[in-house]
mmCIF file of the C-alpha atoms, coordinates in Angstrom:
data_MODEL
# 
_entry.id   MODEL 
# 
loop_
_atom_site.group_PDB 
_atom_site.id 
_atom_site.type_symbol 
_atom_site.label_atom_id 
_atom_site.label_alt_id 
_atom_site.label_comp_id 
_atom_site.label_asym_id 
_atom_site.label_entity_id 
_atom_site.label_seq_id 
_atom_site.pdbx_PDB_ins_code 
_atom_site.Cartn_x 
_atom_site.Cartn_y 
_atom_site.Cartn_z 
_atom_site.occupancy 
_atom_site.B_iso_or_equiv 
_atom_site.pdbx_formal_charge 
_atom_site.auth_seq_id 
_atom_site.auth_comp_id 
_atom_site.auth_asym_id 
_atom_site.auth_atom_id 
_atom_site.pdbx_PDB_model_num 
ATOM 1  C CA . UNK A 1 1  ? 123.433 71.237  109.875 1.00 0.00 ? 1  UNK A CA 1 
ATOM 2  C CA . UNK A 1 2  ? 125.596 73.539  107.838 1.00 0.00 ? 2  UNK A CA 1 
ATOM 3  C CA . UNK A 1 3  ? 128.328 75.210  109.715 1.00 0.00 ? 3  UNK A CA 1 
ATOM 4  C CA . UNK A 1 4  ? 127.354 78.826  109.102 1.00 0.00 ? 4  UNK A CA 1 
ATOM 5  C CA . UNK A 1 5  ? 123.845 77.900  110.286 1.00 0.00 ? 5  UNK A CA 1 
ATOM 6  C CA . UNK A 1 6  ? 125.172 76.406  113.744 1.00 0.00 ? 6  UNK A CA 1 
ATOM 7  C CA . UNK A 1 7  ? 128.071 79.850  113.567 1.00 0.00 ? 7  UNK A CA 1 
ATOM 8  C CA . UNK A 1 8  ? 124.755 81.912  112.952 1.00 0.00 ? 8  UNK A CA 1 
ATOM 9  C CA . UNK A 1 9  ? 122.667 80.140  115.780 1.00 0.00 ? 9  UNK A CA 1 
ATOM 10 C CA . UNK A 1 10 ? 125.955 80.669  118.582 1.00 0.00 ? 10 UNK A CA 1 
ATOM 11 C CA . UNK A 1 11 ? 125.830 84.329  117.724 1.00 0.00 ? 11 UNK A CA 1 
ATOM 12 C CA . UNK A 1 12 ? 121.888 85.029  118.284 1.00 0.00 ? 12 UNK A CA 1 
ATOM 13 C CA . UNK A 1 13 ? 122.094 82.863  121.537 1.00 0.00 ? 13 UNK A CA 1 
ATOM 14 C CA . UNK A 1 14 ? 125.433 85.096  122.693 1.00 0.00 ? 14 UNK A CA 1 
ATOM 15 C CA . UNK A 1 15 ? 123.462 88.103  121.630 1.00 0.00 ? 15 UNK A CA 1 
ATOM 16 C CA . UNK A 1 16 ? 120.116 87.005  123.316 1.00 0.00 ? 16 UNK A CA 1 
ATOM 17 C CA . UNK A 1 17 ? 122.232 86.142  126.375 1.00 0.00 ? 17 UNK A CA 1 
ATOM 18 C CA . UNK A 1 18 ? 123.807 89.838  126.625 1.00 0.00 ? 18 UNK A CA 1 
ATOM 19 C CA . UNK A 1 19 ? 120.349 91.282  126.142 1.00 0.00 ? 19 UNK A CA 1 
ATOM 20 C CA . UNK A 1 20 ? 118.902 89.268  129.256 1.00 0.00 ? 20 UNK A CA 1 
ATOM 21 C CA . UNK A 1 21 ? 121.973 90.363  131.441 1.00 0.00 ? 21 UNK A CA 1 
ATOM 22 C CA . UNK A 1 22 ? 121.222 93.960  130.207 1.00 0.00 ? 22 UNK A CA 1 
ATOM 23 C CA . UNK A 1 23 ? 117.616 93.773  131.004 1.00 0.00 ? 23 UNK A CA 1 
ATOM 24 C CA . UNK A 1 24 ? 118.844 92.068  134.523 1.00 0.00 ? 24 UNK A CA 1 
ATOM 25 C CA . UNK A 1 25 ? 121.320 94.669  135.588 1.00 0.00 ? 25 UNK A CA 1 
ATOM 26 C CA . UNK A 1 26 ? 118.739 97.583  134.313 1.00 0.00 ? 26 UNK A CA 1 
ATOM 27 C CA . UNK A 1 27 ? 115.949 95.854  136.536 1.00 0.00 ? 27 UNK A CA 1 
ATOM 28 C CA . UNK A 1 28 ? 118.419 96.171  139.645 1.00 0.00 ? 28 UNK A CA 1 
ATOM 29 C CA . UNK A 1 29 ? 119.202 99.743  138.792 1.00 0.00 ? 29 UNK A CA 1 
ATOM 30 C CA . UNK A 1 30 ? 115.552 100.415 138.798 1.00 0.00 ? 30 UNK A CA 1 
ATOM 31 C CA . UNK A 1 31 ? 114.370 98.852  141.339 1.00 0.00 ? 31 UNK A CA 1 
ATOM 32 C CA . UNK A 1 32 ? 117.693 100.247 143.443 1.00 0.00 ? 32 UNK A CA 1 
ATOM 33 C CA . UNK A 1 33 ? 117.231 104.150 143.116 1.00 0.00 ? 33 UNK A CA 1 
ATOM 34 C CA . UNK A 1 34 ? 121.057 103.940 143.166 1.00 0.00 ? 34 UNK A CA 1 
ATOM 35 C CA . UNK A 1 35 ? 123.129 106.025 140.411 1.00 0.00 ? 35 UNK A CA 1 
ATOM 36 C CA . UNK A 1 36 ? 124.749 104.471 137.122 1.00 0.00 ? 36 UNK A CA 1 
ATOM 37 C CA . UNK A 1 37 ? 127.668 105.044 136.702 1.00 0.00 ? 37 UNK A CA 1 
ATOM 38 C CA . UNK A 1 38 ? 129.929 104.814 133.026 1.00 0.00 ? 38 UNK A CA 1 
ATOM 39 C CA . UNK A 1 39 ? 133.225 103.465 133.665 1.00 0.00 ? 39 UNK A CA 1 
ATOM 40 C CA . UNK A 1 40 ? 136.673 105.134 131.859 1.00 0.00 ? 40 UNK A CA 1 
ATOM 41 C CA . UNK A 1 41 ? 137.148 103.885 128.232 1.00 0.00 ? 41 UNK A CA 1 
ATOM 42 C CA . UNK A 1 42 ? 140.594 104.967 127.520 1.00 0.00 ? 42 UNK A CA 1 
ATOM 43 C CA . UNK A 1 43 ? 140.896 102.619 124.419 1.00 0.00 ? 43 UNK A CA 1 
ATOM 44 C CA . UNK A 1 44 ? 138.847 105.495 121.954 1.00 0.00 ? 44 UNK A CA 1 
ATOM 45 C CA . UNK A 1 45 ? 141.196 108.050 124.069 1.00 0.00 ? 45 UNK A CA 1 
ATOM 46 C CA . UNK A 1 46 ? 137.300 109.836 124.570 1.00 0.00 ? 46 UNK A CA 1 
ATOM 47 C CA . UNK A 1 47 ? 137.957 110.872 128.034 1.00 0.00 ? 47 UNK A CA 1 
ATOM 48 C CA . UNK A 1 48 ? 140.346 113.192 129.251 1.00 0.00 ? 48 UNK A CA 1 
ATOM 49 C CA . UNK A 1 49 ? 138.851 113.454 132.290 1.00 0.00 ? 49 UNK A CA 1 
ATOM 50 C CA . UNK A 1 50 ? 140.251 111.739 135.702 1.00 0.00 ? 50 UNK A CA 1 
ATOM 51 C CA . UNK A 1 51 ? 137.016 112.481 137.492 1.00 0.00 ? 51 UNK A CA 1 
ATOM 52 C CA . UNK A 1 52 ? 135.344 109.287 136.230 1.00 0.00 ? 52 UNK A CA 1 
ATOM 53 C CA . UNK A 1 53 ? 133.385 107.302 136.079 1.00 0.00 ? 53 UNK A CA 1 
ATOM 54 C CA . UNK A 1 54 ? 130.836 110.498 136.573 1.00 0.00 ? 54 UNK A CA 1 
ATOM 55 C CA . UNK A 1 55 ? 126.671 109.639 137.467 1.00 0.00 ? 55 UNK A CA 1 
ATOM 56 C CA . UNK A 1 56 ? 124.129 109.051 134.858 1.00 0.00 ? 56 UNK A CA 1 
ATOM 57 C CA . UNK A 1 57 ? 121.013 109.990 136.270 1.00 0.00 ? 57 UNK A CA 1 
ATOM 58 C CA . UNK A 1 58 ? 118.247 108.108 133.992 1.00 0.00 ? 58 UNK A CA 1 
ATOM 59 C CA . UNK A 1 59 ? 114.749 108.949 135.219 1.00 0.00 ? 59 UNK A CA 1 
ATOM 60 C CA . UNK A 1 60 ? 112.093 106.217 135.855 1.00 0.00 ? 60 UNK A CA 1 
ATOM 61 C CA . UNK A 1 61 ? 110.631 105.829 132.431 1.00 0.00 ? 61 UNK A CA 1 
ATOM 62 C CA . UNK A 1 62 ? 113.959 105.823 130.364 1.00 0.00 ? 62 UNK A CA 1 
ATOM 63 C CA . UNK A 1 63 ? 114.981 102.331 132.232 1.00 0.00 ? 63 UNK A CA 1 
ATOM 64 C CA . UNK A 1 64 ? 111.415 101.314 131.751 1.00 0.00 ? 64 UNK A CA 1 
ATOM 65 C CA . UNK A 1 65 ? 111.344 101.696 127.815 1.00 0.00 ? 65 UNK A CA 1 
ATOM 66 C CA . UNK A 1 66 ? 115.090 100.473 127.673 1.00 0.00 ? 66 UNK A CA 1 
ATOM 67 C CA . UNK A 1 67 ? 114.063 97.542  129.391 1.00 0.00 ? 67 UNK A CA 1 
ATOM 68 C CA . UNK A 1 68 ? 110.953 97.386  127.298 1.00 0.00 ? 68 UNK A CA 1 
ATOM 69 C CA . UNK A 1 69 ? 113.094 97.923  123.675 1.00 0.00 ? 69 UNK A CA 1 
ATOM 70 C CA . UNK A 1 70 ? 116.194 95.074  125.332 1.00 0.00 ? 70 UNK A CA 1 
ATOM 71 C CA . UNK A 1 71 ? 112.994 92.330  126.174 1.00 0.00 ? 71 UNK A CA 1 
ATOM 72 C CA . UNK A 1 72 ? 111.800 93.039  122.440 1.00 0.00 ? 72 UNK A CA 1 
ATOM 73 C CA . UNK A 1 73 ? 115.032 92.259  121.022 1.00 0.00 ? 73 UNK A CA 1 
ATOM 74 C CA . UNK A 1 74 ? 115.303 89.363  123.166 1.00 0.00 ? 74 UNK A CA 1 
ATOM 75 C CA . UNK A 1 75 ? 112.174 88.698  121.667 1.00 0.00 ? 75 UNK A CA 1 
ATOM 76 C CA . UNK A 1 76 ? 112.923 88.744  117.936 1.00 0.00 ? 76 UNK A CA 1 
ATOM 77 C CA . UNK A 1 77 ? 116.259 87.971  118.111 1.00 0.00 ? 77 UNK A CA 1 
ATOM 78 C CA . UNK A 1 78 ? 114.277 84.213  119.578 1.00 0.00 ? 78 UNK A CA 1 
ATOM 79 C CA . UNK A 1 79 ? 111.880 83.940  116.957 1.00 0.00 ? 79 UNK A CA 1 
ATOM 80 C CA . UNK A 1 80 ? 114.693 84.161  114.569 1.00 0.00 ? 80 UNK A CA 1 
ATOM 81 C CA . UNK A 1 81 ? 116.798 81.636  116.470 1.00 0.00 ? 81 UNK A CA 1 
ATOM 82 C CA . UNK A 1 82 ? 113.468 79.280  115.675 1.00 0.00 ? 82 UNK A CA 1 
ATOM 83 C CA . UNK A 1 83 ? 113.556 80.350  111.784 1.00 0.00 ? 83 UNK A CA 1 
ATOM 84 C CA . UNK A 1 84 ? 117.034 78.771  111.561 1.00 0.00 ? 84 UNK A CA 1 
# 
């Protein structure tokens, strides 16, 4: 095999990884009730605010299509993994 096609397989399967750990951790959150919370990202300087990390309340059906859209991405990021 070519060495961009084994650089280009690595990347889907790191990609398709991060997408399952996603869908895992969203799962948990769902099933939890608990709050999500955003942690502080000082590197973009965005926040100026000490009071983070500050709740995200997501109601039930925006996890459910997130989770939805993450498994479909899993999904075709897969089938392209077989194309190579």
């Amino acid at each position: 095999m070519e060495k961009t096609i084994i650089d280009k397989a690595n990347e889907i399967m790191k990609l398709i990884e991060e997408n399952e750990k996603s869908v895992s951790v969203l799962q948990k959150y769902a099933e939890s009730g608990k709050t999500l919370y955003t942690e502080r990202d000082s590197s973009y300087g965005l926040f100026h605010d000490d009071n983070y990390p500050r709740p995200i309340s997501f109601e039930d059906w925006e996890i459910r299509l997130i989770i939805h859209n993450k498994k479909q991405r899993i999904a075709a990021l897969e089938k392209q993994l077989e194309q190579l």
